[in-house]
Rosetta silent file (secondary structure, phi, psi, omega in degrees, C-alpha in Angstrom):
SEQUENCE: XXXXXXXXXXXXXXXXXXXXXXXXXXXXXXXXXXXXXXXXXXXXXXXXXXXXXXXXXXXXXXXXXXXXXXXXXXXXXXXXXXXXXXXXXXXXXXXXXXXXXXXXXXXXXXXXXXXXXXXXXXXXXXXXX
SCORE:     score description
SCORE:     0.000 S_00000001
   1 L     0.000  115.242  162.986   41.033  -42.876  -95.391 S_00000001
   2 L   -66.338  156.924 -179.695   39.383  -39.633  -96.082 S_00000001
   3 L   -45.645  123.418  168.329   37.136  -38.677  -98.687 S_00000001
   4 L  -102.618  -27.224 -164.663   38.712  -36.752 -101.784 S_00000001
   5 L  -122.494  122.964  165.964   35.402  -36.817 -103.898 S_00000001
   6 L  -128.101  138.823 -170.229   31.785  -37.475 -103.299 S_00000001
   7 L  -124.004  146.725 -162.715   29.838  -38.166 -106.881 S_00000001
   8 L  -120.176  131.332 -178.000   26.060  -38.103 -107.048 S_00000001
   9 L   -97.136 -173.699  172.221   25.147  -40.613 -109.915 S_00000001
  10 L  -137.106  127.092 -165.310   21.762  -40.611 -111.605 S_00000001
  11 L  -131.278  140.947 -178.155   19.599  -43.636 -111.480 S_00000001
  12 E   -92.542  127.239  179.207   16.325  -44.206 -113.140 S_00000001
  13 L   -95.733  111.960 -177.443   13.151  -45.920 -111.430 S_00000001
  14 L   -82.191 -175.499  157.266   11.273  -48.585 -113.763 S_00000001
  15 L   -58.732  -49.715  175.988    7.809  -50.023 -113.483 S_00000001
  16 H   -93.779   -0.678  128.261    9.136  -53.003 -112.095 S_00000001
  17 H    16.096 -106.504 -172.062   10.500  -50.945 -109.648 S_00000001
  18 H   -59.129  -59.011 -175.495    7.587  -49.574 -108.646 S_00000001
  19 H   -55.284  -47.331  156.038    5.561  -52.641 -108.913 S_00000001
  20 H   -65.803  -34.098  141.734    7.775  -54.639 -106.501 S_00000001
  21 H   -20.518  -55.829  178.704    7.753  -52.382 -104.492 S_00000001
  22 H   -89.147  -33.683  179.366    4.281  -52.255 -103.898 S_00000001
  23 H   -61.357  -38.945 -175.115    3.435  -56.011 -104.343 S_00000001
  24 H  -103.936   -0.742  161.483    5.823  -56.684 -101.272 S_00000001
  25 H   -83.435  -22.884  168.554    4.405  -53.550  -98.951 S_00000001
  26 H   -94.354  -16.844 -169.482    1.122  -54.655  -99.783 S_00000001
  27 H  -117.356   49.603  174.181    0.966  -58.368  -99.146 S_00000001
  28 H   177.914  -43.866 -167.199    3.729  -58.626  -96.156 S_00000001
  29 H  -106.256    3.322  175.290    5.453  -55.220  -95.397 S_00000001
  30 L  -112.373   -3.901 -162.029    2.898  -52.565  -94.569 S_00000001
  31 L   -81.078   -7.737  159.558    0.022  -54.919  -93.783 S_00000001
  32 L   -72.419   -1.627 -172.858    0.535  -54.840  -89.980 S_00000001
  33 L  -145.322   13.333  169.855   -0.500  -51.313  -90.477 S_00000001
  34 L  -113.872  119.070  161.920   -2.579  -50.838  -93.462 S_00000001
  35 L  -118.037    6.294  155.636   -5.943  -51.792  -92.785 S_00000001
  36 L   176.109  156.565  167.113   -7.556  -51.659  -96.498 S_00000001
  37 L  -110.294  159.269  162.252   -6.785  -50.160  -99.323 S_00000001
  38 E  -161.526  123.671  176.224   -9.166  -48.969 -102.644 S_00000001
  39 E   -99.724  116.235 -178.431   -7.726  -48.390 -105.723 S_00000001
  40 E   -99.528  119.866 -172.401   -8.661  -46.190 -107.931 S_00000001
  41 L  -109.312  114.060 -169.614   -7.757  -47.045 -111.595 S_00000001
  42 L   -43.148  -24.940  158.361   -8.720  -45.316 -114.715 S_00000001
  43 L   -84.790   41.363 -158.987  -10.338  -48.702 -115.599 S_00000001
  44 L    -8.166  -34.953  157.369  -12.163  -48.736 -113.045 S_00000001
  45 L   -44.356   76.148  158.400  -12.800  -52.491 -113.241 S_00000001
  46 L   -10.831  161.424   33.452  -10.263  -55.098 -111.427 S_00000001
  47 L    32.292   83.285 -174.563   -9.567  -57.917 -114.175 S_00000001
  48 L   -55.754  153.503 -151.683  -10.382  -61.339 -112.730 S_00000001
  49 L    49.159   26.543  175.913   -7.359  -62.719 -111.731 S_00000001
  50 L  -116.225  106.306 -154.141   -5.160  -60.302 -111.463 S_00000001
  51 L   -67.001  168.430 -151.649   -4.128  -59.907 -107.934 S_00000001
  52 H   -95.074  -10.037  155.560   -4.610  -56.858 -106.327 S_00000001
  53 H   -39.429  -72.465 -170.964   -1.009  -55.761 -105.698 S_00000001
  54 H   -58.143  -27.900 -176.404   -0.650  -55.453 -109.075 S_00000001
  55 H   -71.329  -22.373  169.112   -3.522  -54.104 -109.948 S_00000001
  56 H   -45.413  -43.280 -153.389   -2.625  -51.283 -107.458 S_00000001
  57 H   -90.525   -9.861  150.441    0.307  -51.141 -108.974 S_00000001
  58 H   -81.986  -22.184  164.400   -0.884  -50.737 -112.426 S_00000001
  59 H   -62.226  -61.299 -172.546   -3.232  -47.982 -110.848 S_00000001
  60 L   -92.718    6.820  161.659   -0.323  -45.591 -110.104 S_00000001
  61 L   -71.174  -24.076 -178.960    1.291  -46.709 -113.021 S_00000001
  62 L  -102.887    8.422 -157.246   -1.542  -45.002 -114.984 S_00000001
  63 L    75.276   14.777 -173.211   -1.626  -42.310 -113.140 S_00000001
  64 L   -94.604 -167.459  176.522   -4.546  -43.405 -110.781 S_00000001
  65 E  -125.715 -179.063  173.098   -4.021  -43.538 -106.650 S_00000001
  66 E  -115.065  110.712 -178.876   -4.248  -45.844 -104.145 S_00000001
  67 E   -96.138  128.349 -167.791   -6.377  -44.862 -100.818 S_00000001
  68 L  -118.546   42.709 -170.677   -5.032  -46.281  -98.008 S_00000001
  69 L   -32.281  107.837 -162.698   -6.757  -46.737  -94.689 S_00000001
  70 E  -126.526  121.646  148.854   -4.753  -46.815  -90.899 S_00000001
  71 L    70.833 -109.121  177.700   -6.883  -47.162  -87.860 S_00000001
  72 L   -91.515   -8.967  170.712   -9.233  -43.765  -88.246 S_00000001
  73 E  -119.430 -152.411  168.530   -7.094  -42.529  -90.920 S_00000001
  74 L  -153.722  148.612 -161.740   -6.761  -42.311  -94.513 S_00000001
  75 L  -126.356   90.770 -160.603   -4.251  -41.468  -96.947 S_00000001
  76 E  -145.176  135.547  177.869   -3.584  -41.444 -100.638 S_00000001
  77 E   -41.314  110.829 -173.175   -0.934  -42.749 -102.588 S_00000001
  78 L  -127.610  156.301 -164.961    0.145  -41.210 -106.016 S_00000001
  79 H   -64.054  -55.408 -176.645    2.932  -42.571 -108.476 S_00000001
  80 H   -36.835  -63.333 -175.349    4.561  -38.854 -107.017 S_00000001
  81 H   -79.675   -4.086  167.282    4.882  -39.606 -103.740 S_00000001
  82 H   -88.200  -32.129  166.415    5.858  -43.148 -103.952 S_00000001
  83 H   -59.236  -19.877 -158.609    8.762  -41.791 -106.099 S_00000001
  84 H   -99.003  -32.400  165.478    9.448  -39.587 -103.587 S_00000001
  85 H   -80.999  -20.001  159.766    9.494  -42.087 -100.906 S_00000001
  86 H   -65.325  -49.399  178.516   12.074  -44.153 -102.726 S_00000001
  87 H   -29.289  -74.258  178.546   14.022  -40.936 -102.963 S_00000001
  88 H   -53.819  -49.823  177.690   14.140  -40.405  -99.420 S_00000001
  89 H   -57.396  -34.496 -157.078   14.986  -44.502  -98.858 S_00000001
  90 H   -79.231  -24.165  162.998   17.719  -44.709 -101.276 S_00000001
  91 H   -70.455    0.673 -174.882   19.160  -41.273  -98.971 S_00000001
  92 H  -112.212  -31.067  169.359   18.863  -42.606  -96.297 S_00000001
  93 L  -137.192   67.315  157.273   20.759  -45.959  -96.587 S_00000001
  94 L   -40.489    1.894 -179.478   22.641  -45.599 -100.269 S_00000001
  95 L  -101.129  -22.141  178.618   24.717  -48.533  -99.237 S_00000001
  96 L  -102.951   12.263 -174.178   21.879  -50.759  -99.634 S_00000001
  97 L   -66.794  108.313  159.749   20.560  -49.233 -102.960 S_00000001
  98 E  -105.445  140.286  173.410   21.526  -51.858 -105.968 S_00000001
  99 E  -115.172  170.486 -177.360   21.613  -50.404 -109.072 S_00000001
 100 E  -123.399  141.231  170.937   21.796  -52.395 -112.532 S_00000001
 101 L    33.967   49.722  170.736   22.510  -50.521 -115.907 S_00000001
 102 L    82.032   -9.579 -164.947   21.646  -47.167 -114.410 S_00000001
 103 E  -115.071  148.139  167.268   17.921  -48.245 -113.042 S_00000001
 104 E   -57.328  151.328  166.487   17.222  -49.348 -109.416 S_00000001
 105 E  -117.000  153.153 -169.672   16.708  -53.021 -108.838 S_00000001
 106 L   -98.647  -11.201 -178.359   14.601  -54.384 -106.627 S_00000001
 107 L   -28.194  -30.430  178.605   16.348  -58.018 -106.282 S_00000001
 108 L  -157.130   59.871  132.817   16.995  -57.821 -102.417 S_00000001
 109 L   -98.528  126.097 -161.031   14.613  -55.818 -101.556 S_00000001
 110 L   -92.300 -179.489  163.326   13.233  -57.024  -98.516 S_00000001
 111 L   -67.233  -21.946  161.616    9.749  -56.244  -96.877 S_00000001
 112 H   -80.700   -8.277  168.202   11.060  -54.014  -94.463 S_00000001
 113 H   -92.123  -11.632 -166.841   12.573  -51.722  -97.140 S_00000001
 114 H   -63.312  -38.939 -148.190    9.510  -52.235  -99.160 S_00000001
 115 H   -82.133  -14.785 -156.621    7.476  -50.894  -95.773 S_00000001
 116 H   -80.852  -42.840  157.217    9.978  -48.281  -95.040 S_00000001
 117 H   -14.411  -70.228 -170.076    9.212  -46.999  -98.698 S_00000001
 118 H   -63.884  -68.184  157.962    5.336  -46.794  -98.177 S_00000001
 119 H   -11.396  -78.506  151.039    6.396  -44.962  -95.062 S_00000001
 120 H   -36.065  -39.145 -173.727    8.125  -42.504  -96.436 S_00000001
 121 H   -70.036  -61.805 -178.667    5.995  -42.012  -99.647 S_00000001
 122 H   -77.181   -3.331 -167.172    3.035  -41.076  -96.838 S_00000001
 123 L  -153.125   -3.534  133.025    4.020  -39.428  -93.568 S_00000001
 124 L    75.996   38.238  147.182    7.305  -38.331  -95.200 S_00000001
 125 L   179.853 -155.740 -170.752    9.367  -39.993  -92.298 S_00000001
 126 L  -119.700  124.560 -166.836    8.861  -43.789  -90.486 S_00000001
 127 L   -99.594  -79.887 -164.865    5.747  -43.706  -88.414 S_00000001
 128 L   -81.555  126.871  179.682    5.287  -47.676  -87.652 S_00000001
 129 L     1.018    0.000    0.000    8.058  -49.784  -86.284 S_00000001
């Protein structure tokens, strides 16, 4: 059946978003290919016990970045360009994009969308498998 309409909705990205997002690219879906990270956080100070996805993820939440080290090179991560790599994911496969009450949800997001994400947010296309 062809198309009569195509409508571009507007969806809003929370914190826990972003925060899932990073929690499953750092401890499962980027980690074949991330070989350390150092986060720099306006508190400079980790928090004992707070693992360090989140605190990355409370880093670019505050506006700090995340430096990201692959083989010889290095990279770094800003709240911008991790928006911007969701951008680019949710365009790229919009069928698997859920959203709830206008904001993405992260509920079945897996680790390979998580990694494709990180991917995008840094080299702006999918470098690693």
């Amino acid at each position: 059946m062809p198309t009569i309409e195509k409508l571009q909705l507007e969806v809003s990205i929370d914190h826990q978003f972003i925060e899932d997002i990073l929690v499953t690219a750092l401890e499962g879906g980027s980690n074949f290919w991330i070989d350390s990270i150092k986060i720099n956080h306006h508190d400079v100070k980790k928090p004992r016990g707070v693992p360090t996805s989140i605190w990355a993820s409370q880093a670019l939440l505050a506006d700090g970045t995340i430096e990201i080290f692959t083989d010889d090179e290095h990279h770094t991560l800003t709240k911008e360009k991790l928006i911007a790599g969701i951008k680019a994911w949710v365009s790229s496969d919009p069928k698997r994009v859920e959203v709830y009450d206008g904001v993405l949800c992260s509920d079945n997001i897996d680790a390979d969308d998580a990694d494709t994400i990180m991917q995008y947010a840094l080299f702006g296309k999918l470098v690693f498998g």
